[in-house]
N, C-alpha and C positions, 0 to 999 in steps of 0.2 A: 662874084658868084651869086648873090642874094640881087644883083638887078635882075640876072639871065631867071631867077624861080621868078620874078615880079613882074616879069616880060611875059613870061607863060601866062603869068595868072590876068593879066589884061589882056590875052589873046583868048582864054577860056571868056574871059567876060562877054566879051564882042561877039564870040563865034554864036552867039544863042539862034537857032532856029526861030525862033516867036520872036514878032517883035516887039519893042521896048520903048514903053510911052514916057518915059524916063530921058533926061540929058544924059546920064550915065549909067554903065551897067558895074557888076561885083565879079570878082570870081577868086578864087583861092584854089593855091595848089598845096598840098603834102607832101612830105617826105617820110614813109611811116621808117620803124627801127628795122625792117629787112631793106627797108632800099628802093621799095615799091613807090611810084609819084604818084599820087591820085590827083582829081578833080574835081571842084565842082563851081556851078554858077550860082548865082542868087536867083532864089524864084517869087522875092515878095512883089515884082513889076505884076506880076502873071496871077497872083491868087490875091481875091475879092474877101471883104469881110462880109458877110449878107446881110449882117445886121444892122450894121454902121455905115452901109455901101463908100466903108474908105479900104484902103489899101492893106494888106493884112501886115500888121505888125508882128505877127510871132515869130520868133529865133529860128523854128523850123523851116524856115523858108531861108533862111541867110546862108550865104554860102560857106561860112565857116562851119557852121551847124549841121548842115549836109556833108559837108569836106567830112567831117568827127565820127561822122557815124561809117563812113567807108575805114577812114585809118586803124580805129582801132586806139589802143595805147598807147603813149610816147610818140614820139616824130616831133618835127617841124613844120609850122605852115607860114606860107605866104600869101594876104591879102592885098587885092588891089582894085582900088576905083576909077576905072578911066571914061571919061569921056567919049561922045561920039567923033568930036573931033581929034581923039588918042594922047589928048593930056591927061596926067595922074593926078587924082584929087584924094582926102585923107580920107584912109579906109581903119583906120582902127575899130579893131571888134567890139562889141556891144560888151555890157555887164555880163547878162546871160551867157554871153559865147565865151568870155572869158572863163567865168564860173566852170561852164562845160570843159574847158581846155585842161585849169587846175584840176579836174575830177579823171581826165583821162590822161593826166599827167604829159602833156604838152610840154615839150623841153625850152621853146620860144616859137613866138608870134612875130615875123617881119609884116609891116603894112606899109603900104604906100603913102607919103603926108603929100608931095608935086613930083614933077617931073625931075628933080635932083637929090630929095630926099627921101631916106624913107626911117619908118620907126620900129623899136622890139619891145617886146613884154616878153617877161618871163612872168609865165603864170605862177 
């Protein structure tokens, strides 16, 4: 069951409309406490810092961080980094995004580490 949510969440990665100067892209999917699956991508390929003309580092672009703010309280999510070629590469979430997850009481975190394993936190 947790590869079929990890299969989603590398198909949300890929599907992005814009495209990605990146070898790989993010995406995570939700499970909130009704039942409902959310989505989201990562959008730090896409947003510039102006200041530092590098790539924007803040949490709010990560797709975990985007996923959190649709869910809601409680649920499950699943992170995954795949490749343009559709290998999984390790998606464990940031300090930030976990912090985030413990505050919105996140039940557990599945991530992607390769193509045969993958990893949980519980926040």
């Amino acid at each position: 069951m947790t590869w079929t949510y990890l299969a989603i969440a590398a198909e949300v990665a890929i599907r992005a409309p814009e495209p990605d100067h990146r070898q790989y892209a993010i995406g995570a999917v939700g499970i909130r406490r009704d039942g409902v699956i959310v989505s989201a991508r990562n959008l730090a390929a896409a947003l510039k810092n102006v200041h530092a003309g590098e790539r924007n580092p803040f949490p709010k672009a990560h797709a975990e961080y985007r996923l959190i703010q649709k869910m809601g309280s409680g649920g499950v999510i699943f992170v995954c980094r795949v490749t343009k070629d559709g290998n999984l590469l390790l998606a464990r979430p940031c300090k930030r995004c976990m912090d985030l997850c413990r505050h919105r009481r996140i039940e557990r975190v599945y991530y992607s580490i390769n193509n045969n394993e993958f990893g949980v936190v519980l926040p």
